[in-house]
C-alpha positions in Angstrom: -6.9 -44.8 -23.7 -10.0 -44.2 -24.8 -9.2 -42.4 -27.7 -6.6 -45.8 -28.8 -10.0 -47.9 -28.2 -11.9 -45.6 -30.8 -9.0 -45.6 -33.6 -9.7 -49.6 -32.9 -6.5 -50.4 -30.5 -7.4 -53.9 -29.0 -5.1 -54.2 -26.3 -4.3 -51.6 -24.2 -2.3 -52.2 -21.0 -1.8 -48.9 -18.4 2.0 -48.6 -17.2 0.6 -47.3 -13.6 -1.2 -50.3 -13.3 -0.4 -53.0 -15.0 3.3 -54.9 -14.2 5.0 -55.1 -17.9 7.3 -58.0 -17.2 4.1 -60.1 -16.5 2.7 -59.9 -20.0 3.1 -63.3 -22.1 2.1 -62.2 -25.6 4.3 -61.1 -28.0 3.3 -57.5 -29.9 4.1 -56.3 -33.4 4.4 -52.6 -31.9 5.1 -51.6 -28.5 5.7 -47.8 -27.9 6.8 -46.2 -24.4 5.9 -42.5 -24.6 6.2 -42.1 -21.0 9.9 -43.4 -20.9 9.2 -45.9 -18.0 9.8 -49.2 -19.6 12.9 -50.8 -19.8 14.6 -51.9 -23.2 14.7 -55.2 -22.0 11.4 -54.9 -21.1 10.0 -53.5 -24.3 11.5 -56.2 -26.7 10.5 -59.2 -24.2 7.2 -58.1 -25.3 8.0 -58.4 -28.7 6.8 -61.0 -31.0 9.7 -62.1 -34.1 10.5 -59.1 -36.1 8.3 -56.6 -33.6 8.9 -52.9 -33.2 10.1 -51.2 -30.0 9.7 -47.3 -30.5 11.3 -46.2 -27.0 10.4 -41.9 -27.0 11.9 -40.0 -24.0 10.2 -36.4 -23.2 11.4 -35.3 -20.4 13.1 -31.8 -20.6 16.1 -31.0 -22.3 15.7 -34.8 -23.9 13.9 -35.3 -27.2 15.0 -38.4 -28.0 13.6 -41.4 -29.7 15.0 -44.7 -30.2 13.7 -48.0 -32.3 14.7 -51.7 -31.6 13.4 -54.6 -33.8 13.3 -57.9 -32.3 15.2 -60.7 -33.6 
């Protein structure tokens, strides 16, 4: 995370401690490179027209999937 606060990330919320479905603002971008987050999750935090990049790497799964909210 600290590497995101150099590159100038703002908000940074950790998935192991931090309960998602909580979160009230909305986010142009919200990536789950861990492949813990629910979809419904992930575009509730969405603000109009935000990016959900869902990436799963667990073995034998390379996947990657993108939802934009409404």
């Amino acid at each position: 995370m600290e590497r995101a606060r150099l590159l100038g990330v703002q908000t940074i919320f950790d998935y192991r401690t931090t309960d998602l479905s909580e979160i009230r603002e909305g986010f142009d971008v919200v990536y789950d490179t861990a492949a813990t987050m629910t979809i419904a999750i992930g575009l509730g935090l969405l603000r109009e027209k935000g990016i959900f990049l869902d990436l799963n790497p667990s073995p034998g799964n390379s996947s990657a999937r993108c939802s934009i909210g409404d």
